[in-house]
DRENDO-1510 file (C-alpha; in Angstrom, 1 decimal, always signed):
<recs>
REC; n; res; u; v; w
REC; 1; UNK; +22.0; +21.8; +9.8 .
REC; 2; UNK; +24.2; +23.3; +7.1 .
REC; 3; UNK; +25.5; +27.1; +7.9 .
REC; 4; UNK; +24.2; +29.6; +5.2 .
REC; 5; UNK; +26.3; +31.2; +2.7 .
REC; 6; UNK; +24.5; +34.4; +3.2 .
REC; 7; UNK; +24.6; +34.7; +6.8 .
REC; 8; UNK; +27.7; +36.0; +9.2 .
REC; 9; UNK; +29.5; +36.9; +6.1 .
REC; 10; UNK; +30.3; +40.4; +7.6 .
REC; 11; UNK; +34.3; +39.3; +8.5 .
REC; 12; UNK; +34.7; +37.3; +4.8 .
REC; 13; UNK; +36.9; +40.7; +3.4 .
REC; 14; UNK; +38.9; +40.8; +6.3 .
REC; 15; UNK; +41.9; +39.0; +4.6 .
REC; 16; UNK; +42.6; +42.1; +2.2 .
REC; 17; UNK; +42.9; +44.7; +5.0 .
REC; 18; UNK; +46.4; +43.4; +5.6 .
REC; 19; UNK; +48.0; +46.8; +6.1 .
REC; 20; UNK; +48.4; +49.3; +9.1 .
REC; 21; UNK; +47.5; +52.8; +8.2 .
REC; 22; UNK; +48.4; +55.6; +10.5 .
REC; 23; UNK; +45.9; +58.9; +10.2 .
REC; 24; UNK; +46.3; +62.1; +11.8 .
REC; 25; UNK; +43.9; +64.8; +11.1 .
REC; 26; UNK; +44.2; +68.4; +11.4 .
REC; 27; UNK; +42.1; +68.8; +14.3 .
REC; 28; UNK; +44.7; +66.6; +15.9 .
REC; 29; UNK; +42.9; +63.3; +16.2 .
REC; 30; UNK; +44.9; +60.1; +15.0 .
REC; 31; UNK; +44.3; +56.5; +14.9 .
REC; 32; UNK; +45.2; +53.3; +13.0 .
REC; 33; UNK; +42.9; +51.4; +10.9 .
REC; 34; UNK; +43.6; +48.3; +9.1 .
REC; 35; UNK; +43.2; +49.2; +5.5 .
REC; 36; UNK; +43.8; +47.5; +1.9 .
REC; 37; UNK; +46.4; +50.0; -0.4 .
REC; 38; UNK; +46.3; +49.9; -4.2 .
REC; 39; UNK; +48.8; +52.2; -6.3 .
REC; 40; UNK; +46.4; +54.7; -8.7 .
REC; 41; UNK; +47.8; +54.8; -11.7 .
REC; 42; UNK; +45.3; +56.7; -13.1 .
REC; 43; UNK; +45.8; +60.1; -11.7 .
REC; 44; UNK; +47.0; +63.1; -13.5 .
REC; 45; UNK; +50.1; +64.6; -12.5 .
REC; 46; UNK; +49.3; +68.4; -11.0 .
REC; 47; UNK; +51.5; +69.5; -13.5 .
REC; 48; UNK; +53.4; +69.1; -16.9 .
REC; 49; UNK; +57.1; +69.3; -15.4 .
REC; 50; UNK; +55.8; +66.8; -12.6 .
REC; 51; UNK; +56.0; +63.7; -15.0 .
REC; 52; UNK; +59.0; +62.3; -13.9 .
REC; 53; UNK; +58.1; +63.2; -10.3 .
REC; 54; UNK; +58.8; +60.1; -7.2 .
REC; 55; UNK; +55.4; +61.5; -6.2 .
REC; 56; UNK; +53.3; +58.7; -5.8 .
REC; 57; UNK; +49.3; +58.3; -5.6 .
REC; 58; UNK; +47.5; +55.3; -3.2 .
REC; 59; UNK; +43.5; +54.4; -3.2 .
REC; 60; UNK; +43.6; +53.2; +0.4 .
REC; 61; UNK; +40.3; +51.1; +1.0 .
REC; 62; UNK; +39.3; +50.8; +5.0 .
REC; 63; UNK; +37.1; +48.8; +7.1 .
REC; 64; UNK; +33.5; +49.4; +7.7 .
REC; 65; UNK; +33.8; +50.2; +11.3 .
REC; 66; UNK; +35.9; +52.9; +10.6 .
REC; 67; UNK; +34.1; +54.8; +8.6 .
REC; 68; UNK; +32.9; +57.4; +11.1 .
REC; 69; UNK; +36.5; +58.4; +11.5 .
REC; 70; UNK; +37.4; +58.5; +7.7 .
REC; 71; UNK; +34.2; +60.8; +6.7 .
REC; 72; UNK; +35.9; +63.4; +8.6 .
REC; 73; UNK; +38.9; +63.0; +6.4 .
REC; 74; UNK; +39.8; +66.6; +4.6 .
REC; 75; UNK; +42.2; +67.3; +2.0 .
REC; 76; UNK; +45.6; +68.0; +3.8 .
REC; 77; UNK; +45.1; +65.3; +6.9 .
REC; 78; UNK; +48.3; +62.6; +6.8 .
REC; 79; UNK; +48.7; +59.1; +6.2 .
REC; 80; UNK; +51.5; +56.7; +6.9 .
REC; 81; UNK; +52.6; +53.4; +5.2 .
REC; 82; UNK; +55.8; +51.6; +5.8 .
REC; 83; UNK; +57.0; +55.3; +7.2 .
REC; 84; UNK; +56.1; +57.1; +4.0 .
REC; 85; UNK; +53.9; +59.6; +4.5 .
REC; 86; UNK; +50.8; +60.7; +2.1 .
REC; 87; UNK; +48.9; +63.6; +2.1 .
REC; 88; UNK; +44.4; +62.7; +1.8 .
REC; 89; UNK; +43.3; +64.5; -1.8 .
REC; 90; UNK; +40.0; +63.5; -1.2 .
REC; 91; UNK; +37.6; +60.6; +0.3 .
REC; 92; UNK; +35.0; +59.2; -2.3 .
REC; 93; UNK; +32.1; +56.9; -1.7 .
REC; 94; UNK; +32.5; +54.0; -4.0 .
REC; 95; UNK; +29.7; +52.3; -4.8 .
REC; 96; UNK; +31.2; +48.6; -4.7 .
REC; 97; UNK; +33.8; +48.9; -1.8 .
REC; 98; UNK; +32.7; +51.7; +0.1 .
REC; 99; UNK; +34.8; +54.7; +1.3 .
REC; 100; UNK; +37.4; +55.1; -0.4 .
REC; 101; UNK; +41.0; +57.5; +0.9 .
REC; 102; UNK; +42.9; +58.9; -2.3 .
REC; 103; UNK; +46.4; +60.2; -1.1 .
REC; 104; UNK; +49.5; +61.5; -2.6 .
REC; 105; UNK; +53.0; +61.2; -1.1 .
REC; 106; UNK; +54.9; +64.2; -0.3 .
</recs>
């Protein structure tokens, strides 16, 4: 009996959550999810003299199972990644991959 494609798949993305993400919210809570990071290129920079700014802008993509802790996500709660630390602009629902962390570094 051949195993079905469609079945037990749940664990098949697990491979591109290769990172360690540390989260501290305001309210003091903190916790480390394994998470996939992609640099967003695509964001405007809050200002005109802030072009040639180190800041730097993530899309950090998380597990399923840790989406109860990320919808509670506000603007101003902190990320860390390879001891840089990021500051959450916003959590979006994404339609395709789920919830979806956009943070800028300080």
């Amino acid at each position: 009996m051949s195993k079905s494609p469609f079945s037990d798949i749940d664990s098949a993305f697990d491979p591109m959550y290769d990172e360690d993400i540390w989260i501290s919210r305001k309210d003091g809570q903190q916790t480390t999810v394994q998470a996939s990071v992609f640099l967003d290129n695509t964001a405007l920079p809050i200002s005109e003299d802030m072009m040639d700014s180190d800041c730097e802008q993530i899309n950090v993509l998380v597990r399923k199972c840790d989406w109860p802790f990320i919808k509670a996500l506000v603007r101003g709660d902190v990320l860390k990644r390879d001891g840089k630390r990021y500051t959450v602009q916003e959590v979006v629902s994404d339609g395709a991959m789920g919830l979806v962390i956009k943070a800028r570094s300080n």
